[in-house]
N, C-alpha and C positions, 0 to 999 in steps of 0.2 A: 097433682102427681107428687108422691111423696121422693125426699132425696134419702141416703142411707150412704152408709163406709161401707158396707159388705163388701167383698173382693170377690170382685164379678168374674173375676180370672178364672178362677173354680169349674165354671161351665166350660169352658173349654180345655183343662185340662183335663175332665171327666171326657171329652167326646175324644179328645185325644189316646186316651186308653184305650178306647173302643173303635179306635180307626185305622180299619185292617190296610187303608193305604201306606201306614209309615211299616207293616212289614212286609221285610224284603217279598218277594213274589215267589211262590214255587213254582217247580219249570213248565209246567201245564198251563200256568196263568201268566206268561213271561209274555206270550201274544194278546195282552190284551186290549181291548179296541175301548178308543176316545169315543162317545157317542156325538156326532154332529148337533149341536144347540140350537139347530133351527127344529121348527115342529117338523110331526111329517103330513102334515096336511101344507104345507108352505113347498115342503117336496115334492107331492103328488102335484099341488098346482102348476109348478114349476114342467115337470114331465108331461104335464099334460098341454103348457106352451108351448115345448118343445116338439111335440105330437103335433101339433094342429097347426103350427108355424107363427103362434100368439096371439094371431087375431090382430083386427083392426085396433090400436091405443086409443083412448081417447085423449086428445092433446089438452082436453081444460082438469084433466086430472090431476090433481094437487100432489107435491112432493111429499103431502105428512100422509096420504093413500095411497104414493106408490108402494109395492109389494120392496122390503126392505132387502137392501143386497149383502149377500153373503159377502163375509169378511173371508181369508185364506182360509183357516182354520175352520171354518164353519162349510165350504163346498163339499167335503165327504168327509167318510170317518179315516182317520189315523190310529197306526196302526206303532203301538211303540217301540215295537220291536224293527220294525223298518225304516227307524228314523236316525238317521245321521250329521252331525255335525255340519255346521257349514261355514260359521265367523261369529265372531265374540260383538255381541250387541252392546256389554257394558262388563266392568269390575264392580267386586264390591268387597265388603272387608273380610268377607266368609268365604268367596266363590266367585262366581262368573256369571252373567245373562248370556245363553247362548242363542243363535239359530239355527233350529233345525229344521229339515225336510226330509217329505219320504222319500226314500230309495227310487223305487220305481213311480212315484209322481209326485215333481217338483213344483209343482201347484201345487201344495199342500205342507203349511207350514206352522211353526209356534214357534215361542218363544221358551226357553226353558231356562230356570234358575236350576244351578248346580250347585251344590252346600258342602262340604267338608267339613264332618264333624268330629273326625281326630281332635282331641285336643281340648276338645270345647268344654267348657261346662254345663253343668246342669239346666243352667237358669239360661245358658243361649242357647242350647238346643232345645229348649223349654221355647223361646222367643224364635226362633226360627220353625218350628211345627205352627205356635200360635198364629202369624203372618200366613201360612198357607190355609188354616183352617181357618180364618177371618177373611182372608179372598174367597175361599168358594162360600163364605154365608153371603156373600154379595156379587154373585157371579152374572144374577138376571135382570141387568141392566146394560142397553146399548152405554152408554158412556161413564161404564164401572171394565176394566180391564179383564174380561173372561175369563173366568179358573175352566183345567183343562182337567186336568189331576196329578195327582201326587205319587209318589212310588219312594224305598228308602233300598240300597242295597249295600251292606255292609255298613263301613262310614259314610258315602254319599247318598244325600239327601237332594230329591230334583223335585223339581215345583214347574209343571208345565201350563204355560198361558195363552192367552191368543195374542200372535204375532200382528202389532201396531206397525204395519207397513209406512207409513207416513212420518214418521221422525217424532221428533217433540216441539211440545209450544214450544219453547226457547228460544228454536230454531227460525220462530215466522218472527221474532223478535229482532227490530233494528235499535242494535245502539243509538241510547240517545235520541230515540225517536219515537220507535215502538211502532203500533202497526196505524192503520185505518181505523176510526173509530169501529164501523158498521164492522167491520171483521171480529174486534175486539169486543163488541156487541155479542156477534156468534158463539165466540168459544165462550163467555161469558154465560150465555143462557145455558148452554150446556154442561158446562161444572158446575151450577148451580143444582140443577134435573140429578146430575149423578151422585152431587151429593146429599140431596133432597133422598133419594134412595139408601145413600149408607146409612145416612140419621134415621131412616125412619127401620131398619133393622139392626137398631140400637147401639151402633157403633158409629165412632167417633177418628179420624183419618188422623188429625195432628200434626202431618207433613204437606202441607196442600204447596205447592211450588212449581213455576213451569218444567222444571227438571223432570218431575213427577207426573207430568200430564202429556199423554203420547194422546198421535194420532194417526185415522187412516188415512190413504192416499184420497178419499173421499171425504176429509178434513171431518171425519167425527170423534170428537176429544174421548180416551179415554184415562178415565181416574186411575192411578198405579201406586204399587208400591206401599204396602200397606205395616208396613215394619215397624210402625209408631202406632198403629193404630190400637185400638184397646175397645172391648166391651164399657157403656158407660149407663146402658138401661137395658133393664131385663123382666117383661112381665109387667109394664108399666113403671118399675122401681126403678128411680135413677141413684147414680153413687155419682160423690165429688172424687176428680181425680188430683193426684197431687204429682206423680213422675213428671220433669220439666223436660220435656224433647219438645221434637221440632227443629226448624232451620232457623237463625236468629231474627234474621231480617224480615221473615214473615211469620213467627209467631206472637202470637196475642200477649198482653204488658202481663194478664193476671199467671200466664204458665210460667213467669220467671217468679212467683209468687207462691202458686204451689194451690190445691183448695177450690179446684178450676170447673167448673160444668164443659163438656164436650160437643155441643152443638156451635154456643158462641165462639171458640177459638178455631173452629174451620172455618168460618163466615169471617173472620176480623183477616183469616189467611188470602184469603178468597178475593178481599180488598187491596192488599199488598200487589198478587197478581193480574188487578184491573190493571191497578195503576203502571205496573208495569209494562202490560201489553202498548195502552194507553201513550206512554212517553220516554220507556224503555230505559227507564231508569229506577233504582230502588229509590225508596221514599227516604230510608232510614237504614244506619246498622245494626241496631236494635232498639226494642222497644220502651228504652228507658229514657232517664233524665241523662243516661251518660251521651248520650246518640243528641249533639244539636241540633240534627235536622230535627227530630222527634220531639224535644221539649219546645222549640218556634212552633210546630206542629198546635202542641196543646197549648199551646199560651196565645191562638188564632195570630201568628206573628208570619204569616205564609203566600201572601196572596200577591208579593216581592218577589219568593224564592221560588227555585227550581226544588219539584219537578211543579210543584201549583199552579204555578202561572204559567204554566201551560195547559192548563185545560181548562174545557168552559167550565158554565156557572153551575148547568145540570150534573156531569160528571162532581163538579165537586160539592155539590146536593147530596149525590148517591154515597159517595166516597163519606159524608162527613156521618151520616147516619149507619156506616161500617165502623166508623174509625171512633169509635165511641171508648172510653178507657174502661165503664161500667157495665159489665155485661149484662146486666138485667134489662138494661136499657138499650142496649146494642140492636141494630135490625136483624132481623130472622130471617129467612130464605124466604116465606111468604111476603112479610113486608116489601122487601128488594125487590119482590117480582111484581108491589103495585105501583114501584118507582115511576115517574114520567120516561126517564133516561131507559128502563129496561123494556117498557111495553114502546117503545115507538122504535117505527120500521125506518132505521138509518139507513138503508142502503148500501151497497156495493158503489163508492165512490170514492175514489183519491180526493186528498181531506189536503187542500191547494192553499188554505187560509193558514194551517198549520206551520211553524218555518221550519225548516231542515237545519238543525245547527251543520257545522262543520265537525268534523272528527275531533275529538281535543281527550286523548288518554288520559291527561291529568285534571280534568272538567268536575270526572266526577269521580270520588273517594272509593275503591272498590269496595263492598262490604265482605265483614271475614262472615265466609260462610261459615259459622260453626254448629256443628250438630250436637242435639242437647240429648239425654239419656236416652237411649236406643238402640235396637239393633235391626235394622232394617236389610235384606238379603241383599239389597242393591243397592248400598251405601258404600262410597269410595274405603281403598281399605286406612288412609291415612286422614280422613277426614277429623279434624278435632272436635270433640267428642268432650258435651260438657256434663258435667255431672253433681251431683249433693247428695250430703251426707246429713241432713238435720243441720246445715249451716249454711247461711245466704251465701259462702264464698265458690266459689266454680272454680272446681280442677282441669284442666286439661291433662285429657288422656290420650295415649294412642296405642289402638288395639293391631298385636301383628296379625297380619294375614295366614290364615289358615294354609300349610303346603298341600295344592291338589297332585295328585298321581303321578309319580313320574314322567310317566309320556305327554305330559303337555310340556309345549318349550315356551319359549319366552311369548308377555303379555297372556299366555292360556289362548294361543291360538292349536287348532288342531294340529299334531305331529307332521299330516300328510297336507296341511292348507296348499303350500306351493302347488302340488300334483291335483288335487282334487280342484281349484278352483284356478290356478291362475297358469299359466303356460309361458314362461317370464314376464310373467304380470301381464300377460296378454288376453285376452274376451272380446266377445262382439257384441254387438253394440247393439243390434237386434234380438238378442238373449236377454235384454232389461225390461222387453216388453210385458213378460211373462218369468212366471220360475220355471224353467224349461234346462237350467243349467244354473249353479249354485249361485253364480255371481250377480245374479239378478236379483239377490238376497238386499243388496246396498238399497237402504230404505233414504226416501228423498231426504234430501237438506241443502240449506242454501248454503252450505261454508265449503264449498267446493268448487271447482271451477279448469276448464284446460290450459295447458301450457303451449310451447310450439317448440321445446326444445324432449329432449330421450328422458329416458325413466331416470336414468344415472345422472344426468344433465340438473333434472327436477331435483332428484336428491341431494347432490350437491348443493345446489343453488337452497335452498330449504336450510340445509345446514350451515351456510354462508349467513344468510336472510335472521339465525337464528341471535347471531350477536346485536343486531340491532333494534331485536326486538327482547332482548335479557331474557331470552329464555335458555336452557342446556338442553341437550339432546342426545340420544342413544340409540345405536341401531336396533331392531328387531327383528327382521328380516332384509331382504336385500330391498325389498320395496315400500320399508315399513320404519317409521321414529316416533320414537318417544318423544314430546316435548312437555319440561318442566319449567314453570314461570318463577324466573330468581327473585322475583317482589313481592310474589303471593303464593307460598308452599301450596295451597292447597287448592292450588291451580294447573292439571296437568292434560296433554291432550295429543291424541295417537294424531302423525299424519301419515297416508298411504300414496301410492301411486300406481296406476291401476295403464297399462296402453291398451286403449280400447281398437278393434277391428271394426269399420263403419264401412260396410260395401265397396271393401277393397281398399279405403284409405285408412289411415292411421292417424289416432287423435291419443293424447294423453291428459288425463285424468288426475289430477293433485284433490284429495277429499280429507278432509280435517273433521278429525270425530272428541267430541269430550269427553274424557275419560272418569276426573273427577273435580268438580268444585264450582260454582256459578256459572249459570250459562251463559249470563248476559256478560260477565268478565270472559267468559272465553268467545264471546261474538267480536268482543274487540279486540280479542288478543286475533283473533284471526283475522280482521280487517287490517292490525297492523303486519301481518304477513303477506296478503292481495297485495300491499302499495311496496314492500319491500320486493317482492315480484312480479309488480307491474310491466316489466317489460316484457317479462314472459309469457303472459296471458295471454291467449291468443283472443280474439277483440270480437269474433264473429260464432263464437259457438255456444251464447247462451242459446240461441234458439233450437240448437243440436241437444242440449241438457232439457229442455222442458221437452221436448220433443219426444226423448227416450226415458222420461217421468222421473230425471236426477233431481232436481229442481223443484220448486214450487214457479207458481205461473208473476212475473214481474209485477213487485208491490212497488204502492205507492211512493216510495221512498227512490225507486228505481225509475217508477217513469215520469217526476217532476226533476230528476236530475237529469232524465237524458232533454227532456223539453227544455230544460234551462241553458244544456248545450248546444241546444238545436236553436235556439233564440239568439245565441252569441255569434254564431255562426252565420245565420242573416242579419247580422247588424253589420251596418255598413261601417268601413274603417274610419277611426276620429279623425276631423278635419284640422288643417294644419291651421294655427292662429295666426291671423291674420297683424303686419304688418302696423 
């Protein structure tokens, strides 16, 4: 395969002229209809279960043959014109991730980027067309994030997706600990598949990070966020890339280099994110001699240091044949998948030989997320942003945020949020089961939890809770703050409080969402919140949270702690010394 400098970019700025989606719609085409992405022979099948009542299953039927289940977005067609706002999924330096649902049926949902293009230049609203027209060249892969479509009206520019009910990896991630092997096994094989699919339709990701990998309520990873990514082969022709993005901590040594091939630096990302799942810590802050952890790395000086010596021999088998500085030599996604460690069936098992350190904020060094040349639609808007000019030196930038429409108020929540979804922050609790009502919109995660005191109560106490954990805070609504971490600018994270209606009784609801900057730094900022409101917590409603599918179902990190207090507790009291 030959390599070449062309500026593969070209192909997509020619489809881009030709893509009657970026103009606006005229009013005859303003109802136009998403088509459902499942076949329609997968539909007729489906109707016709429903017809005959399904017939006997056969129970030795394998889960890679059962008939695949629709995601929200995929059970009928949406209709754009009857879609409505419903809460802000995420910010970013341009715009907002929204969700939306139909009007008349709330089962049926997406995700929508909203772009403001006031302002902008050439070259980013150049990078924000190219990010959507690079998601739908990779739309036909379960664990690639589904392009829905696009529309442009005036200045705003929307990018409609399939709505990832399930949160983000990030979120299955424990400080400090990280998941189950055998879990971490799962999502693993699966970012590999999805992105075995982007490479093989000639594109290259660049951002691969758990930020960036959502999933459904049925834990199927999918790949997001494509705002870095770039054409890198076209026609069998590959070109070397030289633009340095990506996230620091998990970008490959040779992109701060420049001169790069595009297969190997998602694979070297790909490694950073095992290891994370793996022991819930970064490996490194970046990829150089300036990062300690990373030069003991290459100088085999590790098998002392955290996070290494925590993991066996296989993992750090796989890991070293990732973590290669030479990318000719680097393992490729086929090799990785003839790993020992990737083909054996680890199981679904709490990992008991494992230790649970203890919480210690100061343990491990946060790394400074910084973002290297880019413009990705879902990138925080105050994110440091590094950049070159023809000189090894990195500037820090910071690009303002684009102003959306007047009528959105503060954070770009909807003008009518209070009225349309929350009735003094009140909902019930049986509306989570389904989108049957807006607020069933709250996609699972574990940084949430109930209290036993009023919504005002929460809040205060939250803004009390905030000094002791350095962070500032702002109102946004009566049931809604801002927090900003005073040690890590680019650290910030909404918290809400929600009083849920539960068959007549009354529970309240504190959910902690990130806003912008590492997630594994905001799993600990929010653990040191839980303990500063430990007394509020009320002690008996995790099983009301998995229950009404707030939650994920209790990881191993949760159930060798409760066994470990369940063991102290039958231990009989220490005998007095004898005389």
């Amino acid at each position: 395969m030959t390599t070449t400098t062309t500026n593969m970019d070209t192909i997509y700025e020619e489809n881009m002229e030709n893509a009657s989606e970026f103009i606006p719609p005229p009013p005859q085409q303003q109802r136009k209809i998403l088509r459902a992405t499942h076949s329609q022979r997968q539909q007729s099948k489906n109707d016709e279960n429903v017809n005959t009542g399904g017939g006997r299953r056969n129970t030795n039927q394998t889960a890679a043959n059962a008939p695949k289940e629709l995601t929200l977005a995929e059970k009928v067609q949406i209709r754009v014109d009857r879609l409505e706002i419903v809460r802000v999924l995420g910010e970013g330096a341009f715009g907002e991730v929204l969700l939306v649902v139909d009007k008349e049926d709330h089962t049926v949902a997406a995700a929508m980027k909203r772009i403001c293009l006031r302002g902008l230049d050439g070259d980013t609203t150049k990078a924000v067309k190219k990010e959507a027209l690079l998601q739908r060249a990779v739309k036909n892969h379960q664990n690639v994030l589904k392009y829905l479509t696009m529309r442009a009206a005036g200045d705003i520019f929307e990018l409609y997706l399939e709505y990832a009910d399930g949160g983000e990896l990030f979120d299955q991630i424990e400080p400090d600990y990280g998941m189950e092997p055998a879990r971490a096994q799962f999502f693993f094989r699966q970012l590999l598949n999805g992105l075995h699919y982007i490479h093989s339709c000639g594109i290259v990701h660049r951002d691969i990070k758990p930020e960036n990998l959502l999933l459904t309520k049925n834990n199927v990873l999918k790949i997001s966020d494509f705002g870095m990514a770039t054409v890198y082969r076209h026609n069998g022709t590959q070109r070397l890339l030289e633009t340095r993005c990506g996230t620091m901590p998990y970008a490959a040594p040779e992109v701060l280099v420049g001169g790069y091939h595009g297969e190997p630096v998602d694979v070297w990302s790909c490694g950073v994110v095992l290891v994370t799942m793996l022991v819930g810590e970064l490996p490194w802050s970046a990829p150089n001699n300036e990062s300690p952890e990373y030069k003991a790395f290459m100088e085999n000086d590790t098998l002392q240091r955290r996070p290494w010596c925590r993991l066996d021999t296989i993992e750090l088998s796989l890991l070293s044949m990732i973590f290669t500085e030479n990318p000719t030599k680097r393992a490729n996604i086929s090799r990785i998948k003839k790993h020992p460690w990737y083909i054996s069936e680890l199981g679904y098992r709490a990992d008991w030989k494992r230790k649970i350190p203890e919480y210690e904020p100061e343990y491990v060094k946060p790394a400074k997320m910084q973002k290297l040349e880019g413009i990705p639609l879902s990138q925080p808007a105050h994110m440091r942003s590094m950049k070159d000019k023809d000189s090894v030196v990195l500037i820090n930038t910071k690009k303002p945020r684009q102003p959306l429409p007047p009528k959105r108020m503060s954070f770009s929540q909807p003008a009518n949020f209070d009225h349309m979804v929350l009735n003094k922050s009140q909902v019930s609790a049986s509306q989570f089961a389904t989108y049957a009502h807006p607020i069933a919109s709250l996609v699972r995660r574990m940084t949430r939890f109930c209290v036993t005191v009023t919504v005002e109560e929460a809040i205060a106490a939250i803004e009390k809770a905030c000094k002791d954990c350095n962070c500032e805070w702002k109102m946004a609504t009566s049931h809604q703050l801002q927090l900003n971490c005073l040690r890590n600018e680019d650290l910030s994270f909404i918290a809400t409080v929600y009083e849920m209606i539960d068959e007549g009784s009354q529970r309240v609801l504190v959910d902690f969402r990130l806003s912008k900057g590492d997630g594994i730094e905001f799993k600990r900022k929010f653990v040191e919140f839980k303990k500063a409101l430990g007394k509020l917590i009320c002690k008996h409603s995790s099983s009301w949270l998995e229950r009404n599918g707030l939650v994920c179902r209790k990881n191993a990190l949760e159930i060798v702690a409760e066994a470990n207090e369940k063991d102290k507790q039958r231990m009989p009291p220490p005998r007095a010394a004898e005389v």
